[in-house]
C-alpha positions in Angstrom: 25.6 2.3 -15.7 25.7 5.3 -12.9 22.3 6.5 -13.2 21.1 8.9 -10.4 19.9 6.8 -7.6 17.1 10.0 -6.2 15.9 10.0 -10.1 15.4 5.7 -10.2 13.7 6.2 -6.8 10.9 8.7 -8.4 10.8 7.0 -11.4 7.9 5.0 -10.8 6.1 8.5 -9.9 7.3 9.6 -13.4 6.1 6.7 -15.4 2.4 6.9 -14.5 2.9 10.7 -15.6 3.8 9.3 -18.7 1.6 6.7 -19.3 -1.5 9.3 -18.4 -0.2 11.5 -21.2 0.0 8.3 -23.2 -3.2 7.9 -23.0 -4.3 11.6 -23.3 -2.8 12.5 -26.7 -2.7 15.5 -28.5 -2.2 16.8 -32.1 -0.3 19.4 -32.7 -0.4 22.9 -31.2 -3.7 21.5 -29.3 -1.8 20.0 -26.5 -3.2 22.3 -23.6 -4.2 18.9 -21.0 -0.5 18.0 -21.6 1.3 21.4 -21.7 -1.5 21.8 -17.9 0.3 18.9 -16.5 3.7 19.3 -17.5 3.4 23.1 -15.6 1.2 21.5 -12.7 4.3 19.2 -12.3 7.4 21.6 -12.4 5.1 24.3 -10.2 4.8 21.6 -8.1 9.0 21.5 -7.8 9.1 25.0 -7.2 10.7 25.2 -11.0 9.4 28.6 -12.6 7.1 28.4 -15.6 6.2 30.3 -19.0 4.1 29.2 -21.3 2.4 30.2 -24.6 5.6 30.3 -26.9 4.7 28.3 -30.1 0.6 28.4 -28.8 0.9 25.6 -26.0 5.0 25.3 -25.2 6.1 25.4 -21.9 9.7 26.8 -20.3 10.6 25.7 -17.1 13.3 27.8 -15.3 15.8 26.5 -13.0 18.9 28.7 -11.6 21.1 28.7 -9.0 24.2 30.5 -8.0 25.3 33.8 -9.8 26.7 32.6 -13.4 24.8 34.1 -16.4 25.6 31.0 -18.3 22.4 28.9 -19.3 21.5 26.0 -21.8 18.5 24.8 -22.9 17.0 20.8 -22.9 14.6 20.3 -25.5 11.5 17.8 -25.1 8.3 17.3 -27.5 4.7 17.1 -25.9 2.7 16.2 -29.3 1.0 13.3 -30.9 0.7 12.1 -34.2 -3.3 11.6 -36.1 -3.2 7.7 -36.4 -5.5 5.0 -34.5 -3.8 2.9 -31.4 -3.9 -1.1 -32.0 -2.4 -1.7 -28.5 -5.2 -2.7 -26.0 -3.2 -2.2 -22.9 -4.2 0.0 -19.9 -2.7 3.1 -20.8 -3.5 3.2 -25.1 -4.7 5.9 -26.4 -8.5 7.2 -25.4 -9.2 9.3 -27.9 -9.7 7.8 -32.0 -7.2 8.3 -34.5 -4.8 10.0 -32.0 -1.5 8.6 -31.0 2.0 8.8 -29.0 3.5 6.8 -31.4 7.1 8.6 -31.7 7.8 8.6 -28.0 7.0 12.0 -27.2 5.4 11.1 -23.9 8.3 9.6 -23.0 11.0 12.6 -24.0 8.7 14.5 -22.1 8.7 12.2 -19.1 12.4 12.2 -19.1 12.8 16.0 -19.2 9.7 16.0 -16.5 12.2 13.6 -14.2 15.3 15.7 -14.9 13.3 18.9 -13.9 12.4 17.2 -10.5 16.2 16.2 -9.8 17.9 19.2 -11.0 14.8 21.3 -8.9 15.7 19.5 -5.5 19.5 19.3 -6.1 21.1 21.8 -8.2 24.7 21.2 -8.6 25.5 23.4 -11.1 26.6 27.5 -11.3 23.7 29.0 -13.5 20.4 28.5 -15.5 19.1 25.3 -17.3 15.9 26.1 -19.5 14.0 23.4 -19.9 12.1 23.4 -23.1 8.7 21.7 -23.9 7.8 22.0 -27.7 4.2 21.8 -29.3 4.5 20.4 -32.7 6.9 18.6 -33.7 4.9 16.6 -35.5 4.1 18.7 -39.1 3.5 22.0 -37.1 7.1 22.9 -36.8 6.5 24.0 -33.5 10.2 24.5 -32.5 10.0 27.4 -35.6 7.1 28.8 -33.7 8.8 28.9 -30.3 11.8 30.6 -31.9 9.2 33.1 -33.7 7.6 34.1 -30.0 11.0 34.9 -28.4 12.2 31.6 -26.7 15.9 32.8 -27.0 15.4 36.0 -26.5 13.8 35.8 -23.6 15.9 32.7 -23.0 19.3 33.4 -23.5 21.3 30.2 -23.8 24.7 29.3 -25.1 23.3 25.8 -26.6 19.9 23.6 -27.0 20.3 20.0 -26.6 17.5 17.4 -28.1 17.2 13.3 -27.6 15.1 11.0 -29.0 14.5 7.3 -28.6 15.4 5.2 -31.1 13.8 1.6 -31.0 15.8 -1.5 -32.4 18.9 -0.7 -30.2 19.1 -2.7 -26.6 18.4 -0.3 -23.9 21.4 0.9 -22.6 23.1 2.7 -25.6 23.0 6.0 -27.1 24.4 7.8 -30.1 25.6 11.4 -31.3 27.8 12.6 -33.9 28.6 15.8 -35.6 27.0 17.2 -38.7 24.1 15.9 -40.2 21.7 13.4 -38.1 18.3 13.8 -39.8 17.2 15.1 -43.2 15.5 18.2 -44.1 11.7 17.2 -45.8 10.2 19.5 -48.5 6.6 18.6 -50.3 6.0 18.6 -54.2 2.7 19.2 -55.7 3.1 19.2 -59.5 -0.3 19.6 -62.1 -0.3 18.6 -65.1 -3.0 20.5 -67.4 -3.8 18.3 -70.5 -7.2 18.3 -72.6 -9.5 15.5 -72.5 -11.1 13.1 -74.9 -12.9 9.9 -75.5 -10.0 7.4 -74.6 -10.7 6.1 -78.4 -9.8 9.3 -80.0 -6.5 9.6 -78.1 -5.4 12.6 -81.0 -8.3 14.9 -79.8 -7.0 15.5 -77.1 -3.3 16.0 -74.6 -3.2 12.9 -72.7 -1.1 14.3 -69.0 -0.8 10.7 -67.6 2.1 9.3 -70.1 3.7 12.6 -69.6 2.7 12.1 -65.6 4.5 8.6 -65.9 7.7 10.3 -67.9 8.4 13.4 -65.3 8.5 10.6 -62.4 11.3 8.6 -64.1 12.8 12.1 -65.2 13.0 12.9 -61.3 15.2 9.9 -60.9 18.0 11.2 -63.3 18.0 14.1 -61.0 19.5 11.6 -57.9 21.7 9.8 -60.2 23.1 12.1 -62.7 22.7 15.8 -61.3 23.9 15.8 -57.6 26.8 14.4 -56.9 26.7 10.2 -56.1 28.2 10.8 -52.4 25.7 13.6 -51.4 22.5 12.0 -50.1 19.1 12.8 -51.8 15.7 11.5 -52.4 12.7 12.1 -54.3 9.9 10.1 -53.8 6.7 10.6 -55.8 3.9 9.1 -53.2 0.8 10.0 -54.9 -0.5 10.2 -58.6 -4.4 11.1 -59.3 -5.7 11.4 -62.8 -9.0 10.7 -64.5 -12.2 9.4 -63.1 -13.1 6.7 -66.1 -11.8 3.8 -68.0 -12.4 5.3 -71.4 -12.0 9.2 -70.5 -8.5 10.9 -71.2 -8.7 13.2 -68.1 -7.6 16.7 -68.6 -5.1 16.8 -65.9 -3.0 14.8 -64.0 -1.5 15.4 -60.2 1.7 14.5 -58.8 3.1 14.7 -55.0 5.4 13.5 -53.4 8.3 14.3 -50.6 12.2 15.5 -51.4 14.6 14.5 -48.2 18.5 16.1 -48.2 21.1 16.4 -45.5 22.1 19.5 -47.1 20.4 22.8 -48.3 22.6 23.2 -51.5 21.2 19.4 -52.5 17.9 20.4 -51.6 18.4 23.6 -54.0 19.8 21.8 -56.9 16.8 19.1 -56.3 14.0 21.5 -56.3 15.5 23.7 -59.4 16.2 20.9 -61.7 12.5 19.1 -60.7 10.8 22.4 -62.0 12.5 22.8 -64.9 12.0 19.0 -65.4 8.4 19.3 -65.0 7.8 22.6 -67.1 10.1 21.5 -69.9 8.5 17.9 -70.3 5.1 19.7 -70.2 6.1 21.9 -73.1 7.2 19.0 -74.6 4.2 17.8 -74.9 1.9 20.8 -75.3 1.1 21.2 -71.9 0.6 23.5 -68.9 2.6 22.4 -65.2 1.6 23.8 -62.3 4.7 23.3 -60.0 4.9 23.8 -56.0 7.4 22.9 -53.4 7.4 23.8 -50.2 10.2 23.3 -47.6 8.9 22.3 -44.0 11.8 20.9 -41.8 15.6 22.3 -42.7 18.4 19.5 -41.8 19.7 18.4 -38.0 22.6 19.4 -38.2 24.7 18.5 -34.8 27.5 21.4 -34.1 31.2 19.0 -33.5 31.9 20.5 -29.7 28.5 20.2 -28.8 28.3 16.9 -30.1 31.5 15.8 -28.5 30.4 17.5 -25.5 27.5 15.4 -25.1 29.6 12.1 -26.2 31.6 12.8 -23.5 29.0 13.0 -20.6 27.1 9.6 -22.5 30.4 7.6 -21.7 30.8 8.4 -18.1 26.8 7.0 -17.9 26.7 4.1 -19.8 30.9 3.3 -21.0 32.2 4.5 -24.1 31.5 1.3 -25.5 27.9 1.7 -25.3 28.1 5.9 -27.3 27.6 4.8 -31.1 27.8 6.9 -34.1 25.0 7.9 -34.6 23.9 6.9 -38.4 21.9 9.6 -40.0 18.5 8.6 -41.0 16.2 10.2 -43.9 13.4 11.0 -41.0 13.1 14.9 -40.3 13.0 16.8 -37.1 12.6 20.2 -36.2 14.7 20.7 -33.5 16.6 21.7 -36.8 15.2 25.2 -36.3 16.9 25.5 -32.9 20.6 24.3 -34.5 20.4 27.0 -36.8 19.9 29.5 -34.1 22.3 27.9 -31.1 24.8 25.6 -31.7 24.0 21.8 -30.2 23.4 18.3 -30.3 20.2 15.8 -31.1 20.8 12.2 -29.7 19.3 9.2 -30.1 18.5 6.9 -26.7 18.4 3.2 -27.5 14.1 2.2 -27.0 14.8 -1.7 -27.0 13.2 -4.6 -29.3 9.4 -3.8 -28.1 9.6 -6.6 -25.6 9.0 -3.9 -22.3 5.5 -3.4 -24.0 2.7 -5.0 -21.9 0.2 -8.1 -22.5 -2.6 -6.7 -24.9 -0.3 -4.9 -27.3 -1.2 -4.7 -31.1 0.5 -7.2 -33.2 3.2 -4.7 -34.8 6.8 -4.3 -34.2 7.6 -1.3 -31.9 8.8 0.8 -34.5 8.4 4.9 -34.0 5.2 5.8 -36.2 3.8 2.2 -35.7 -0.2 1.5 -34.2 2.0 -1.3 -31.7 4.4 1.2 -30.7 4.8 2.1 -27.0 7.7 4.0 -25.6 10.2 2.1 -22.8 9.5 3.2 -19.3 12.9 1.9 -18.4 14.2 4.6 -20.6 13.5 7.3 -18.0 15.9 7.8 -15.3 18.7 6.9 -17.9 17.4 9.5 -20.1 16.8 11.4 -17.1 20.2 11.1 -15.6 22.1 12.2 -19.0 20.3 15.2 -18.6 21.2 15.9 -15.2 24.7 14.8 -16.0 24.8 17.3 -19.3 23.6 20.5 -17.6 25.5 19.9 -14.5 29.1 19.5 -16.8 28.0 22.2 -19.1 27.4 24.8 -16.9 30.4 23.5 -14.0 33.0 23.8 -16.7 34.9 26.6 -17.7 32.8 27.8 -21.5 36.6 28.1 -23.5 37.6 24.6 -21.9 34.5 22.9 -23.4 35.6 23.6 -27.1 39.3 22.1 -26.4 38.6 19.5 -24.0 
């Protein structure tokens, strides 16, 4: 691997950043100890800061030469509400909060790239360097885009990585078109009458209806979109009646719908209303029906995905870029494809075995109490960054789409 031998030096430095903010987390859009040090940091590089975009988001600002040509790199500072099991110096010190995705460590990796390209800057123009609130459920990258980040920041792309645990450390992936899912939320009431669970006639029993519109929502995946377009519709929660022998007068039904496209996702959401209304009225019933779209699909653009392939090979050996297989997990970066064109990578995390004596008993998977992101991680991560910005801004912009 050709990692940057001035970023492995400060890595160490960078580490205990990230283990601090490991053990500092914070939920969403309340990350202001994390969003303080990440601007203590790159003020401390002589990097330019602004911050409030998206509530706590920080931009860092680093230019040379006279080129009006910019791109943005794109980290996440959030947490994730869920308890710790690892007991290891650097868990979590505050109850039920988390950095169970990694995001210490994207923003770590960003932190050390900031440091480099600060001291060094080998490139002709300006490299943005992005740290997003809320990724987690807040949409914070939507936020950012609301307040003016490319306005204010005008950039010809937005790059994103995340780490990806189960892969040896070493590897990365990116491909073109569609890398994560979009997620929508369903809540769906049914409005029955209720009777003495004896006298099932005197009343309009919503769970059997409840139990038909779930396997109705399945015909929708197998017989209304087409078998090669991915979908799914899972129905997570169902909550009726509070006694053994009461018919309850309503039923509730919720669930999450995940697409890699937004015609899917319009098909799936019209045909599970008129589902739901139409076996209601079957039945005599009322349906209260709402869905709500969060998080769009990632959706990588082809030259900036090639673009970034290409700069992953001359790190690690073309051998070690894999297609990246899409997975039905959501991300918001998503908001910041649709506006610039880009790429979202995944870094290989490893198999959990970097994690220290004292972690909890789970596998290091990303939303997992044993999780713990791979310090090793950093000046590899750190150095594709580098690497990216440097290329992107030191080659000619038509030559990127044809090279």
């Amino acid at each position: 691997m050709k990692i940057i031998d001035s970023i492995v030096t400060q890595a160490a430095g960078i580490a205990a950043v990230r283990r601090d903010i490991h053990a500092h987390p914070e939920l969403c859009f309340e990350e202001v100890r994390t969003a303080d040090l990440v601007a203590q940091k790159l003020t401390e590089w002589g990097i330019p800061i602004h911050r409030g975009l998206g509530t706590t988001g920080v931009v860092g600002i680093v230019k040379n030469g006279s080129s009006a040509r910019a791109l943005g790199l794109r980290a996440d500072i959030d947490a994730l509400p869920m308890q710790e099991f690892n007991t290891f110096a650097h868990a979590s010190q505050h109850q039920g909060k988390m950095h169970a995705c990694g995001h210490d460590g994207h923003t770590a990796m960003l932190l050390a790239a900031a440091q480099h390209l600060a001291k060094n800057r080998n490139f002709d123009g300006t490299v943005y360097l992005i740290f997003q609130p809320a990724e987690e459920g807040g949409g914070g990258a939507r936020e950012m885009i609301k307040d003016g980040l490319f306005e204010l920041f005008p950039m010809e792309a937005v790059f994103g990585m995340h780490n990806w645990p189960g892969s040896q450390v070493g590897k990365f992936a990116v491909s073109p078109g569609p890398v994560m899912a979009s997620t929508s939320e369903f809540k769906i009431v049914i409005r029955g009458k209720g009777s003495h669970a004896a006298l099932p006639h005197l009343g309009l029993d919503p769970v059997p209806v409840a139990c038909q519109m779930v396997q109705a929502f399945q015909t929708i995946i197998s017989r209304n979109k087409k078998p090669i377009d991915a979908g799914v519709i899972s129905v997570t929660m169902i909550h009726g009646g509070e006694a053994t022998n009461v018919v309850p007068d309503s039923c509730e039904l919720q669930g999450t719908v995940r697409t890699f496209s937004t015609e899917v996702l319009d098909l799936i959401e019209r045909r599970m209303k008129q589902v739901a209304e139409h076996v209601c009225a079957a039945h005599e019933m009322q349906c209260e029906f709402e869905f709500v779209r969060n998080y769009p699909p990632t959706v990588n653009h082809a030259a900036e995905a090639a673009f970034a392939r290409r700069v992953m090979a001359s790190i690690v050996g073309a051998e070690n870029v894999e297609v990246q297989e899409p997975t039905m997990g959501a991300e918001d970066f998503a908001f910041m494809l649709q506006a610039k064109p880009g790429a979202y990578c995944f870094i290989a995390n490893g198999d959990g075995a970097h994690r220290e004596m004292g972690h909890g008993g789970g596998p290091c998977t990303l939303h997992n109490p044993s999780y713990d992101f791979n310090d090793d991680l950093i000046p590899l991560g750190a150095t594709y960054w580098v690497r990216l910005a440097e290329e992107w801004l030191n080659t000619p912009h038509h030559a990127k789409d044809h090279a």
